[in-house]
N, C-alpha and C positions, 0 to 999 in steps of 0.2 A: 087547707088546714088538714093536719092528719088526722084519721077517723073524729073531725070535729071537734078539736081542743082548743077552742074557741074562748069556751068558759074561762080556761086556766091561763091564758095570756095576761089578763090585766094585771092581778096578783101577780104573777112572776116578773110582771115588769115592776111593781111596786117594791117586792121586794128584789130585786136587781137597782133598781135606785137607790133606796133605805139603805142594801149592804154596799154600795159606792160611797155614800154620802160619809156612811160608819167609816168605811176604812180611808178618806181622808182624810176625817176627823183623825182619825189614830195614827196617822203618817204625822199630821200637824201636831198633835202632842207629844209625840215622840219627839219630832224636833224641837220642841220649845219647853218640854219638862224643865222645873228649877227644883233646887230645894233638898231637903234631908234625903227622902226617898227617890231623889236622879234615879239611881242607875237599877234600883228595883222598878221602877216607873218605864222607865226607857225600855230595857229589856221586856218588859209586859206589855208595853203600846206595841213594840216590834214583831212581837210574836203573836197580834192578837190582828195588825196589817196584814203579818204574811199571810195568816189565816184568810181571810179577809178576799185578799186579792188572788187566791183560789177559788173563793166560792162566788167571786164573779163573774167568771169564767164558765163557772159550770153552771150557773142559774140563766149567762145569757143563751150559751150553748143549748138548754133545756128547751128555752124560746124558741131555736132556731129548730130543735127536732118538732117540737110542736107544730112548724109551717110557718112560723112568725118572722119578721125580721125585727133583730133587737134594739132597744134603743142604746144608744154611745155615745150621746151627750153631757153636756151638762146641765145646759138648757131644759132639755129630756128627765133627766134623772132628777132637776127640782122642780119640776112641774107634776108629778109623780112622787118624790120623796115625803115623808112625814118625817125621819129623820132630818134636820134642820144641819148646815155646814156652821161652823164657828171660826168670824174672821179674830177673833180676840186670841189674849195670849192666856185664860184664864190661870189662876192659881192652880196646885199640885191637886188638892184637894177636890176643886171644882172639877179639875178634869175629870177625876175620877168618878165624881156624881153625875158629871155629865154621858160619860160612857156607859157608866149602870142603865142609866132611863134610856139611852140609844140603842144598848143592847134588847133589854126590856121590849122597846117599841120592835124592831127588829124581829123578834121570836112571836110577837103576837101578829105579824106581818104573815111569819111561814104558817104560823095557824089558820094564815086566812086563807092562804091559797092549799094548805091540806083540806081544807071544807071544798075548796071549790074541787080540788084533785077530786077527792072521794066520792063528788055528785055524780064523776061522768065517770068512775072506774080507770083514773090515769094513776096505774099503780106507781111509776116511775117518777111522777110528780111528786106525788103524796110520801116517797121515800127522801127524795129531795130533802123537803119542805122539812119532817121530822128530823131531819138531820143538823137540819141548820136551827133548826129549835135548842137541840142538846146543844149545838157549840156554842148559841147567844144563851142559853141559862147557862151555862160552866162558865163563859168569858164573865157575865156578870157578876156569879157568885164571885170568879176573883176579885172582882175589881173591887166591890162589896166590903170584901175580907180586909181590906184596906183601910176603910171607914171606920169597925170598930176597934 
């Protein structure tokens, strides 16, 4: 483990699960959005995946500078996950309550592992982490902005 980032392993696997789990979720709405707001819906599930399936990358890559190997399952990633998959087609509506509370869950995920970052001085973590905070509060407030 490098200089001992031992501590900030588990978090980052938790949330490297939680944002996989998100951006299936958002690939699978994107493809089964119905309804008035399609193609405002579709566009904003796509763009909130792409997102998504960059910051997987860089959370497992993190794992990997830390000494870890990352998990790449799926098995892995719901064993680990609080973010929950959805095999339904739910309503337009529904998705988008459903994406707030995942996002939601998500950002309170990176907060956990900036506490762990900060105990042991892993600035690079704790950069991470706060990053991925601002994109899940911004992605929520969209989705949000929909509801009223």
């Amino acid at each position: 483990m490098v200089n001992d980032k031992q501590p900030v392993v588990e978090p980052l696997e938790r949330l490297l699960a939680d944002s996989y789990t998100l951006y299936l979720k958002s690939h699978n709405y994107h493809w089964n959005v119905t309804g008035p707001m399609f193609t405002t819906l579709h566009t904003l599930f796509e763009t909130q995946y792409n997102e998504l399936a960059l910051a997987v990358d860089e959370i497992a890559e993190r794992i990997r500078s830390v000494g870890a190997p990352a998990p790449g399952s799926y098995s892995q990633f719901m064993e680990r996950a609080v973010v929950k998959e959805d095999t339904t087609v739910p309503a337009a509506i529904d998705m988008i309550t459903n994406l707030v509370a995942d996002h939601e869950t998500v950002a309170e995920t990176a907060r956990k592992v900036v506490r762990a970052a900060e105990a042991i001085s892993d600035d690079a973590t704790v950069d991470l982490a706060v990053r991925r905070i601002d994109v899940h509060e911004k992605s929520a407030w969209m989705l949000r902005s929909h509801l009223e």
